[in-house]
C-alpha positions as CSV (number, residue, x, y, z in Angstrom):
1,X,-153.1,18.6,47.6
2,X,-153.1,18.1,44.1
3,X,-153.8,22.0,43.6
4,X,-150.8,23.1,46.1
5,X,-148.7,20.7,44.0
6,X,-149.7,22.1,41.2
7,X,-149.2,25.9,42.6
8,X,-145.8,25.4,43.7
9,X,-144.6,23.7,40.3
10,X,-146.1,26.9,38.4
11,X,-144.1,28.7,41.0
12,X,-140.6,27.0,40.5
13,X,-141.0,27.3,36.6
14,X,-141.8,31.3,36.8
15,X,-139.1,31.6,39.3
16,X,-137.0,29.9,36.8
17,X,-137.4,32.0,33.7
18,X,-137.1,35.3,36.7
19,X,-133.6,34.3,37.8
20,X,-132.9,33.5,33.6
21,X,-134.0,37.0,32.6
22,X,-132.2,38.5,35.6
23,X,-128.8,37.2,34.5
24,X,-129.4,38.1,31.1
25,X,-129.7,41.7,32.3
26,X,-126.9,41.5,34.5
27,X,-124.8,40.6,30.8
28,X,-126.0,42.5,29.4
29,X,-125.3,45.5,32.0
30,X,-121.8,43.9,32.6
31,X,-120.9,44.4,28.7
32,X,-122.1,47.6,28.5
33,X,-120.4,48.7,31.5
34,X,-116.8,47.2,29.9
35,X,-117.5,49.0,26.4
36,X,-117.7,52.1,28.5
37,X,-114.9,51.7,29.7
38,X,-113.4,50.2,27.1
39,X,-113.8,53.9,25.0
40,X,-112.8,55.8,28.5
41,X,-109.7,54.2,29.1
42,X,-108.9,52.5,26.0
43,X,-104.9,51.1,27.8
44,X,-107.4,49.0,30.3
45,X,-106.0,45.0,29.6
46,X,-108.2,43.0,27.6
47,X,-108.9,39.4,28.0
48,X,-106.9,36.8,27.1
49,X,-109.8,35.0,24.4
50,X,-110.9,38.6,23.3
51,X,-107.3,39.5,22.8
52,X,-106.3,36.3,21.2
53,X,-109.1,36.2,18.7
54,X,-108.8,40.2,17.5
55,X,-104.7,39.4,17.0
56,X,-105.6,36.5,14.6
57,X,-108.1,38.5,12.8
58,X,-105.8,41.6,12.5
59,X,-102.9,38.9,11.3
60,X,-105.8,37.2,8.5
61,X,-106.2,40.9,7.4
62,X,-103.3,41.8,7.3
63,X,-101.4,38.6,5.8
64,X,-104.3,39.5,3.0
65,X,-103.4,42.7,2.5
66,X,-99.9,41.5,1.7
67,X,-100.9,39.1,-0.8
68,X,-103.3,42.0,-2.9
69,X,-100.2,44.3,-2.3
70,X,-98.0,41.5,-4.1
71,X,-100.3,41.2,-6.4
72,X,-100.7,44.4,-7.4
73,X,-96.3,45.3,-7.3
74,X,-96.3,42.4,-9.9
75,X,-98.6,43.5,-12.2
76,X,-97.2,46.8,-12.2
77,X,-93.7,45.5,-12.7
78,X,-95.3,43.0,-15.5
79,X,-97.1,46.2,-17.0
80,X,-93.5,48.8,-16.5
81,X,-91.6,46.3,-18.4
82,X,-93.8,45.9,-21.2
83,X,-93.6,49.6,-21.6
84,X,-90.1,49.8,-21.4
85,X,-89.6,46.7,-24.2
86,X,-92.2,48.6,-25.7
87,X,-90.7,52.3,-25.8
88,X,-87.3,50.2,-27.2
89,X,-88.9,48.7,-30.1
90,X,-90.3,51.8,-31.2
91,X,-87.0,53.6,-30.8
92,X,-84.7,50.9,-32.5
93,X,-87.5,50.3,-35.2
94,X,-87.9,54.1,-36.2
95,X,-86.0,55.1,-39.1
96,X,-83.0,56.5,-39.1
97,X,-82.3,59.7,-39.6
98,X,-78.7,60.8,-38.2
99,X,-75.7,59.7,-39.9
100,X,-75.1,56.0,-40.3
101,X,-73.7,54.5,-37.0
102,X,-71.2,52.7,-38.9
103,X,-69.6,55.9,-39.8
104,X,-68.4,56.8,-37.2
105,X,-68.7,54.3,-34.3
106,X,-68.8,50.9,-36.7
107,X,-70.8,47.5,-36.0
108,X,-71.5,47.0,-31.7
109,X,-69.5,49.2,-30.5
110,X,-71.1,53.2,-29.4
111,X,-67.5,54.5,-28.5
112,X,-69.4,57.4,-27.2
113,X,-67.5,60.2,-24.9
114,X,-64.2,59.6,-27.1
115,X,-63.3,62.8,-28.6
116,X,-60.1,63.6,-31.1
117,X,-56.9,63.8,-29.3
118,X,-54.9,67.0,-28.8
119,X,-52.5,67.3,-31.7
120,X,-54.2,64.6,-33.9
121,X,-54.1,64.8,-37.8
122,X,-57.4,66.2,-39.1
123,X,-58.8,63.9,-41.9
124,X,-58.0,64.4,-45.5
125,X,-59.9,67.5,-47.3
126,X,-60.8,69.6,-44.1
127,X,-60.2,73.0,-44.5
128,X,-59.8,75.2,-47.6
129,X,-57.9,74.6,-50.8
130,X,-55.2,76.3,-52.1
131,X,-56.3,78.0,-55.0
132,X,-54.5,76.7,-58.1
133,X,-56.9,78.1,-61.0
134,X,-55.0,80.6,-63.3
135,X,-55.9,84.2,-62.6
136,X,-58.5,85.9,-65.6
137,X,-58.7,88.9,-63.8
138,X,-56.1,91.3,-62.1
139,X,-56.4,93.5,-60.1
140,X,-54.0,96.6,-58.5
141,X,-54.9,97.3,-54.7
142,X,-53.5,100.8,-54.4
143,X,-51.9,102.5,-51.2
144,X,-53.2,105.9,-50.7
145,X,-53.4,106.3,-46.7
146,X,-51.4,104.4,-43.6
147,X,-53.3,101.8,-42.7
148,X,-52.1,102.8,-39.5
149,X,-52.5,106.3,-38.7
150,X,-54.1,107.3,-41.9
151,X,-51.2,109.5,-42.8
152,X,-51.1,110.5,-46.8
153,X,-48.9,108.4,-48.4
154,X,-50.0,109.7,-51.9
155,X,-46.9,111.6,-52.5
156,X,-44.4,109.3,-51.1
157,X,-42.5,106.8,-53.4
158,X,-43.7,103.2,-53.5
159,X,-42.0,100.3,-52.6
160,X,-40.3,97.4,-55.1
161,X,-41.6,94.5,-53.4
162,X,-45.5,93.9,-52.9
163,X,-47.6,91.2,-51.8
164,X,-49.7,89.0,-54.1
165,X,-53.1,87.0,-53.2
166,X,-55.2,85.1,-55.2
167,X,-59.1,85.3,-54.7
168,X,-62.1,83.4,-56.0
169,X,-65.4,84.7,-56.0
170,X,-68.7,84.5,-58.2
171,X,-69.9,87.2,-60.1
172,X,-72.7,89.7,-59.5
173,X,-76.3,89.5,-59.2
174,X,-76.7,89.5,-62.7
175,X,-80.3,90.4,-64.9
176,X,-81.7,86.7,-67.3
177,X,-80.7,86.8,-70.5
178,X,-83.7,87.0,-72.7
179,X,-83.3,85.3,-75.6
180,X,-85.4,85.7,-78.8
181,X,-85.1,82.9,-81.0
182,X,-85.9,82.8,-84.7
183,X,-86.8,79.2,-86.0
184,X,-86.5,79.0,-89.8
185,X,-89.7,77.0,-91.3
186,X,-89.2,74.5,-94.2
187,X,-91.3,72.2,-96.5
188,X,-90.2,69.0,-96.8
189,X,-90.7,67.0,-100.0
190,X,-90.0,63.8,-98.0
191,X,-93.1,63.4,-96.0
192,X,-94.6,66.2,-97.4
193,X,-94.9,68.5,-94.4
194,X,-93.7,71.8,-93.1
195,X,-91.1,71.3,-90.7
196,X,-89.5,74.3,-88.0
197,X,-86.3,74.0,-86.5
198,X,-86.0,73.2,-83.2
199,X,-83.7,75.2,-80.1
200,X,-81.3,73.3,-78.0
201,X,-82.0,76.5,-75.7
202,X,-84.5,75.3,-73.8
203,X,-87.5,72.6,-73.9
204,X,-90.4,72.9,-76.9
205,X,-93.0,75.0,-75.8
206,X,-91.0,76.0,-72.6
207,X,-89.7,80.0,-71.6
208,X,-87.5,78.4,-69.6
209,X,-84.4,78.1,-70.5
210,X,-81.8,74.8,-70.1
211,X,-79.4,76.3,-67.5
212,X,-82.3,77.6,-65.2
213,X,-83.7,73.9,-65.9
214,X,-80.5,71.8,-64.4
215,X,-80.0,74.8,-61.9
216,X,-83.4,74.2,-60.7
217,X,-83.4,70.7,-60.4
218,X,-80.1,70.1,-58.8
219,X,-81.0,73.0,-55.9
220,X,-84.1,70.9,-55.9
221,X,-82.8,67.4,-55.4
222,X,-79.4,68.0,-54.3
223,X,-80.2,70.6,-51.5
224,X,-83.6,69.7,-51.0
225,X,-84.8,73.3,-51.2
226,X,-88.5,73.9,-50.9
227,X,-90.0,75.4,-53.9
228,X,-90.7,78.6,-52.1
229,X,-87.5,79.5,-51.2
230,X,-86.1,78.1,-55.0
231,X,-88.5,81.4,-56.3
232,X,-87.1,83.7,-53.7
233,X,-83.3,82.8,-54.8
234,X,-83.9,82.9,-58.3
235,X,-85.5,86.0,-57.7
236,X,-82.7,87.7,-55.1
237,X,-79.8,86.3,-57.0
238,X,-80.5,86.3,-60.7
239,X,-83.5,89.0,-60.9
240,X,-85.8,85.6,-62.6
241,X,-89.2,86.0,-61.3
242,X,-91.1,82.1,-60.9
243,X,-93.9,81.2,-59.3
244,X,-93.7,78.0,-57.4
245,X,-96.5,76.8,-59.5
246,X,-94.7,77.3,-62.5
247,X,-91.7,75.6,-60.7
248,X,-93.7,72.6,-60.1
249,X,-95.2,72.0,-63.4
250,X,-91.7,72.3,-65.0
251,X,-89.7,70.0,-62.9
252,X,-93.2,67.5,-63.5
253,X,-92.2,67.7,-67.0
254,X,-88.7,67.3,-66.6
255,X,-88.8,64.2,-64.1
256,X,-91.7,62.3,-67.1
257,X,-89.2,62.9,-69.8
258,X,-86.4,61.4,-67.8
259,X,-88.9,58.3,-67.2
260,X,-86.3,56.2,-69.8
261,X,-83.4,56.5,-67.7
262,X,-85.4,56.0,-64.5
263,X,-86.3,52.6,-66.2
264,X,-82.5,51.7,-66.7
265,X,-81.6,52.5,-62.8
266,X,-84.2,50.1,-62.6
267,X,-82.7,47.2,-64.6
268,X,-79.7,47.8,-63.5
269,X,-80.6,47.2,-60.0
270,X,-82.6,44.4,-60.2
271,X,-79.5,42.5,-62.1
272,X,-77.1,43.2,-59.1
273,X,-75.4,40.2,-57.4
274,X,-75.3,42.7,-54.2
275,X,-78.8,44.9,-53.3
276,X,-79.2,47.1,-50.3
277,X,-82.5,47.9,-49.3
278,X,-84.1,50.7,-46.9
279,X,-87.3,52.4,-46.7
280,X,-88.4,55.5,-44.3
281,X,-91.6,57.5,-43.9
282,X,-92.8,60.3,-46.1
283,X,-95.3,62.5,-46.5
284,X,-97.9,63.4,-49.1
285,X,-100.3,65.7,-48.7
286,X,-100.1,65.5,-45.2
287,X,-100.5,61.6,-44.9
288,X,-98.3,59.2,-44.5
289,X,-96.4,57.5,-47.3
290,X,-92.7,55.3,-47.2
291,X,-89.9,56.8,-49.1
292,X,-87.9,53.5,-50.5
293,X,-84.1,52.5,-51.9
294,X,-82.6,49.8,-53.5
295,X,-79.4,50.5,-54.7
296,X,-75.8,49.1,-55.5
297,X,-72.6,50.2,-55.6
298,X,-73.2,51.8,-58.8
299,X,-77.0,52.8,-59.3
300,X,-79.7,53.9,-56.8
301,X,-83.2,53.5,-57.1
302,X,-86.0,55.1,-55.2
303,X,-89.5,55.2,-55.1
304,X,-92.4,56.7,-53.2
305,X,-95.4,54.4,-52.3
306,X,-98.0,54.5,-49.7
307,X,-97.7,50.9,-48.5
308,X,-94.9,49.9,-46.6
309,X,-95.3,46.5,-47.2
310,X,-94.5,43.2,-49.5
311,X,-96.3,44.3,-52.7
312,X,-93.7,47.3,-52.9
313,X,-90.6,44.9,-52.8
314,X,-92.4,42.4,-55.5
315,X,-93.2,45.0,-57.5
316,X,-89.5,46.4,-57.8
317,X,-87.7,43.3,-57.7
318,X,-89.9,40.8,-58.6
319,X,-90.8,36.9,-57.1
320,X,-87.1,35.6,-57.5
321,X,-83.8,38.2,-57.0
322,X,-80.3,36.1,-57.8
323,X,-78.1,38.4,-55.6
324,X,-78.2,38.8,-52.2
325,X,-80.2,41.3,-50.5
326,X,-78.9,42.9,-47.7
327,X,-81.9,44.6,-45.4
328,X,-82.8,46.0,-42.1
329,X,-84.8,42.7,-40.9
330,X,-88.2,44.0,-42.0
331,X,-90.6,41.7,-42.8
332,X,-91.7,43.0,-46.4
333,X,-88.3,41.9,-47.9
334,X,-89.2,38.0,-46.8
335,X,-91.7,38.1,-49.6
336,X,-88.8,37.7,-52.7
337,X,-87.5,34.6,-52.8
338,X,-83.7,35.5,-52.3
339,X,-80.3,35.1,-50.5
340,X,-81.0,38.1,-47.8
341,X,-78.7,39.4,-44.8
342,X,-80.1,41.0,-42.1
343,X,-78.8,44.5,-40.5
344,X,-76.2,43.4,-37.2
345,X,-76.2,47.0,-36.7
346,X,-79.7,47.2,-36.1
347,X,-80.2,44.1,-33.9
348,X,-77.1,44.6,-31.7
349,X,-78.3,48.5,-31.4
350,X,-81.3,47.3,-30.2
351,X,-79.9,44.6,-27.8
352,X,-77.5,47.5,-26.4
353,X,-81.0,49.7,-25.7
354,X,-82.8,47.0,-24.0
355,X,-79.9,46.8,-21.3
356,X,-79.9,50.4,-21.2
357,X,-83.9,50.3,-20.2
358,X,-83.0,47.4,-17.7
359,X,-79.4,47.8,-16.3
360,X,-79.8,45.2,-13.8
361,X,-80.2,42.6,-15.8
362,X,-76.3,41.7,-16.9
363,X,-77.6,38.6,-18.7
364,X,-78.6,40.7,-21.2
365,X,-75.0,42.1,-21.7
366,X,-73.6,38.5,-21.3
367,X,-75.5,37.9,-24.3
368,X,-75.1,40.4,-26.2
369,X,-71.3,40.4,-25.6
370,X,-71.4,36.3,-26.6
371,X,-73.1,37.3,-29.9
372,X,-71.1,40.1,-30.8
373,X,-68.2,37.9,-30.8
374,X,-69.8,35.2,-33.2
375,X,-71.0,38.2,-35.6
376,X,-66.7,39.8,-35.3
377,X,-65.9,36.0,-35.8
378,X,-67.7,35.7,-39.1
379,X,-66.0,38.6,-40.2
380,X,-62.4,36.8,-40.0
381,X,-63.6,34.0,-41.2
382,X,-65.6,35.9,-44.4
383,X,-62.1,37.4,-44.7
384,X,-59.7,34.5,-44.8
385,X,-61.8,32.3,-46.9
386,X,-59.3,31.3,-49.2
387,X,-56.7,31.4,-47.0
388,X,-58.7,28.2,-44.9
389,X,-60.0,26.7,-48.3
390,X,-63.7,25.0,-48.9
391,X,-63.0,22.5,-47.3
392,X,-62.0,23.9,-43.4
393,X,-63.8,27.3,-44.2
394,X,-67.0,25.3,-44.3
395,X,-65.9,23.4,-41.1
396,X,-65.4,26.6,-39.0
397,X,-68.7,27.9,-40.5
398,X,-70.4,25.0,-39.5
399,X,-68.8,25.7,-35.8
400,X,-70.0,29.3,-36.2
401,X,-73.7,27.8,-37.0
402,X,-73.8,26.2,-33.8
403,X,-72.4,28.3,-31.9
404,X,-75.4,30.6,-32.9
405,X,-77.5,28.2,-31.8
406,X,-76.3,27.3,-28.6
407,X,-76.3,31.0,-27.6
408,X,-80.2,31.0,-28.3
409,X,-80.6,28.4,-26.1
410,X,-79.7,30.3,-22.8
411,X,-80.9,28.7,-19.6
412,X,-83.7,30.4,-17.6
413,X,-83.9,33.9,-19.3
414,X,-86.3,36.1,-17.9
415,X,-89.0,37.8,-19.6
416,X,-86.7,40.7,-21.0
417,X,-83.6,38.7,-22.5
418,X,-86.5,36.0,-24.1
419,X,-87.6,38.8,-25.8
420,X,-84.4,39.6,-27.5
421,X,-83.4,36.2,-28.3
422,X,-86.8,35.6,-30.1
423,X,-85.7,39.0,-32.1
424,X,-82.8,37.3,-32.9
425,X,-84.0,34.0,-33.6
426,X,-86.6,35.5,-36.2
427,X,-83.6,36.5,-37.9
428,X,-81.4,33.4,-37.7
429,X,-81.6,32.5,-41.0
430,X,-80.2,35.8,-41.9
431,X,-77.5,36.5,-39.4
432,X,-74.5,34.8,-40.9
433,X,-75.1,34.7,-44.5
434,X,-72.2,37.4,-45.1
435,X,-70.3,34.9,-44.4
436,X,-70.6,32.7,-47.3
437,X,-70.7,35.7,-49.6
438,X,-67.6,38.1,-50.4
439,X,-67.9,41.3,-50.4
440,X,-71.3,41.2,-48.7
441,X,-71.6,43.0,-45.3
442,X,-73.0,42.1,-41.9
443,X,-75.1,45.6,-41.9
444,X,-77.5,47.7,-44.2
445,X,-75.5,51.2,-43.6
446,X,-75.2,51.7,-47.6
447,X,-78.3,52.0,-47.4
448,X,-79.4,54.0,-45.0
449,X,-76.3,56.3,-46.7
450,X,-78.1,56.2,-49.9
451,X,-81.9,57.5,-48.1
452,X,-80.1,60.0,-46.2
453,X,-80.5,62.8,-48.7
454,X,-84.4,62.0,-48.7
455,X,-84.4,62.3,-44.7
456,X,-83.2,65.5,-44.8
457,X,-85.0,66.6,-48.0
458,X,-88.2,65.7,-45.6
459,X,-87.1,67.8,-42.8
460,X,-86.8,70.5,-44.8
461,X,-89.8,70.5,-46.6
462,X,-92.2,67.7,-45.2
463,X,-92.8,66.1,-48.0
464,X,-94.3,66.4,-51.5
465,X,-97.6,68.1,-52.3
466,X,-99.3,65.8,-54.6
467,X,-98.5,62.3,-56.1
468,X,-97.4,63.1,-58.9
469,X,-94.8,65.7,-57.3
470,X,-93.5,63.0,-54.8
471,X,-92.9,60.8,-58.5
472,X,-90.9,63.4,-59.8
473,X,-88.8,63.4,-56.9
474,X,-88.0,59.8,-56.7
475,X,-87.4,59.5,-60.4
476,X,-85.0,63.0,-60.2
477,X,-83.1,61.7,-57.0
478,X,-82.6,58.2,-58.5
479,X,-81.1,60.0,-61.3
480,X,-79.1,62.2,-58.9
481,X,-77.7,59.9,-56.3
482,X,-76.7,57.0,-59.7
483,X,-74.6,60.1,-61.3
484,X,-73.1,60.6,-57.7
485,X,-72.4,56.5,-57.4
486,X,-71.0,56.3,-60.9
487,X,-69.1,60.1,-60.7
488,X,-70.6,61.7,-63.6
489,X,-71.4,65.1,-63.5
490,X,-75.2,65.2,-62.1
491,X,-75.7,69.0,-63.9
492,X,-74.1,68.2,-67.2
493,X,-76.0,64.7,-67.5
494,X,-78.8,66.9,-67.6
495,X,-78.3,69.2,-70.0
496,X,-76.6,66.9,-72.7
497,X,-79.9,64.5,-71.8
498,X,-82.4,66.9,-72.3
499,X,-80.5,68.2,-75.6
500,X,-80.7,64.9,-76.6
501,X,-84.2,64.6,-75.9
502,X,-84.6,68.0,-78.3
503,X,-82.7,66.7,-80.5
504,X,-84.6,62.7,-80.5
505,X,-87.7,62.9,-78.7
506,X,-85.7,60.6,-75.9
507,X,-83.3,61.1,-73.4
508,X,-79.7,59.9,-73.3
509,X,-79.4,57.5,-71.6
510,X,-76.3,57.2,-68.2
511,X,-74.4,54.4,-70.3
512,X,-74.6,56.4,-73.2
513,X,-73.3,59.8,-71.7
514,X,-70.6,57.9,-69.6
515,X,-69.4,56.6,-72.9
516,X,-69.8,60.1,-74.1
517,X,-67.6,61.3,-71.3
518,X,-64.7,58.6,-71.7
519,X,-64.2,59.5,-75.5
520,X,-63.8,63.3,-74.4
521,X,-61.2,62.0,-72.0
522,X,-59.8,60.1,-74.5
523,X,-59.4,62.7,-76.9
């Protein structure tokens, strides 16, 4: 009995794992079977758990998949407007080389697309002169065919009336004048030497003579012609035959001896009450150098470095400048301890780009609108000073002060406007200090009149050759653009200096030669 018992309990538990394995099967045939025909008829309803769980996957993915795409639109957005404030900076921050804004279109305000009116005056000294110079030469145009029909009108009797014109023209291409100059020797019982005299013709030791000297320079300076093409003219026009070599070396020697006067400009601008300042790249041999200007209304000085930074502007002015220097907001001119306006020009030209790059975002125009109007403010108010008095001019400017302020406190800007108003609030300190100051104005366009003339000299020609050619250059156009200023004759200066310097061993000096030029007026 017990082994029956025991039999039929063996039996039940291997009848038990049979019927466990056979439904296993049967699953596993069951799924098979609906994969099948899952792939053959994929449209066949699917269950409500299956269904319900693969929709709130799909919906985990995707909801994901929004949140990288987010992601990934913001950084790019974050990463386009970096480049656009980027691309802005480095336009507004590049030098200028066009013609002052101010010029034409004044401070904030591009006027662009206006044109000059049908029937509008032209301004003053457009077109050509009437010749009033006495005629040296005359001459008799005579009638010999129709002008018409070409008949012969050689035997037929002239008429008593006849026109007159008056014409001005420059003479021939014309050979040098060689010159051979005899210089008488003498002893001299004074300090026992023997002496020769000396030619106002042309420099000691030099075949070049004085008038090819100043002709060379001005063409050089004024015109900013390369010396390549300065040879070719000399050689087309006059017949003088000049290596640019020899060109080099001898406007080297002229720019050292005018070293003196280069030193005056000098003095004279680091005693002005006014200073503008500007600087702009240059090149030397190739690499890159700054072309800078400090000048007044009467004297310009320039000077070629290769740093672009603070030691330049303490070299030239020193620690401590009493006048107030009026810049472009560059950070080297921080570095002198001085009263020091910052360029509106600049600032609101760069405010005006940045809503150009991002013309959806009007708070930047509602700013730039609001601080236009302070800057045009401080104009009238520079302007009626002693109209108001100290007493209520100092009021308003106080007003005008916090006014500023407020403005730079603008409520929730976004990323691009936060950037301009930290531009502006670097240059706080230096915004309104025209103000205070007559005759000082809210933008740095003298200057950027005065380095002109050096911007297109470098388009020309690229730049100078060798260090000691880009010297000459800054001490000649110093010398050029202070004769200009103070309306002496820039050709003339130069001969009478370098006479002088014949004459002397030194050159004369501006003062000297502008005193020189009032007594001829005089007499």
């Amino acid at each position: 009995m017990k082994d029956n018992k025991e039999l039929s309990s063996s039996v039940k538990s291997l009848l038990s794992v049979l019927v466990l394995i056979i439904k296993v099967l049967q699953s596993r045939e069951t799924e098979k079977k609906r994969a099948k025909d899952k792939k053959e008829n994929p449209k066949l309803p699917k269950e409500p758990e299956e269904e319900s769980r693969i929709n709130e996957s799909s919906n985990k993915t995707e909801e994901r998949g929004n949140h990288v795409l987010e992601e990934e639109n913001a950084q790019l957005k974050a990463e386009l407007e970096k480049l656009k404030i980027k691309e802005v900076n480095k336009e507004s921050n590049k030098p200028s080389s066009k013609q002052a804004e101010w010029e034409v279109k004044g401070v904030g305000n591009d006027q662009k697309g206006r044109s000059r009116r049908r029937g509008k005056k032209k301004r003053n000294g457009s077109g050509n002169k009437r010749k009033i110079k006495p005629a040296v030469i005359k001459v008799k145009a005579k009638l010999e065919d129709c002008t018409n029909c070409g008949y012969d009108l050689s035997s037929t009797k002239r008429l008593i009336s006849s026109n007159t014109r008056i014409i001005e023209d420059i003479s021939e291409v014309s050979e040098p004048e060689v010159k051979e100059v005899e210089q008488e020797k003498s002893y001299c019982p004074n300090c026992k030497q023997v002496v020769t005299a000396r030619s106002e013709l042309a420099l000691p030791g030099s075949d070049i003579g004085l008038n090819v000297t100043t002709l060379i320079c001005y063409l050089w300076v004024s015109l900013g012609i390369p010396f390549t093409r300065l040879s070719m003219y000399l050689e087309n026009f006059f017949s003088f035959d000049i290596s640019t070599s020899g060109l080099s070396r001898h406007v080297m020697r002229v720019s050292k001896i005018f070293e003196e006067v280069y030193k005056e400009i000098l003095e004279d601008v680091q005693l002005g009450s006014i200073l503008f300042a500007d600087e702009t790249g240059w090149r030397v041999k190739g690499c890159l150098w700054w072309l800078w200007v400090f000048g007044t209304e009467e004297s310009a000085y320039f000077s070629i470095d290769k740093s672009r930074g603070g030691d330049v502007v303490l070299r030239i002015l020193g620690e401590i400048f009493s006048g107030v220097l009026v810049v472009d907001g560059w950070r080297a001119y921080t570095s002198v301890i001085s009263e020091q306006q910052s360029c509106m020009a600049h600032l609101l030209r760069k405010i005006r780009k940045f809503y150009s790059k991002f013309p959806e975002l009007k708070d930047i125009a509602r700013f730039y609108v609001k601080f236009r109007r302070i800057i045009r403010d401080g104009e009238r108010l520079q302007g009626a000073r002693q109209e108001f008095g100290d007493e209520k001019f100092l009021r308003r400017f106080s007003k005008l002060e916090n006014r500023l302020e407020e403005l730079l406190k603008w409520p929730n800007p976004d990323n691009v406007l936060q950037d301009v108003i930290n531009k502006v609030r670097r240059q706080q300190s230096r915004v309104l200090t025209f103000v205070c100051h007559p005759g000082v104005p809210c933008h740095n366009n003298f200057a950027e009149y005065l380095i002109r003339i050096g911007v297109l000299k470098r388009k020309i020609s690229g730049g100078s050759k060798s260090e000691n050619g880009a010297k000459a250059y800054a001490i000649l156009l110093s010398i050029y653009t202070t004769c200009k200023l103070r309306k002496l004759p820039f050709l003339r200066f130069l001969k009478e200096s370098l006479k002088h310097y014949i004459r002397t061993g030194k050159p004369m000096l501006l003062k000297e030669f502008a005193e020189m030029e009032i007594l001829k007026v005089a007499a």
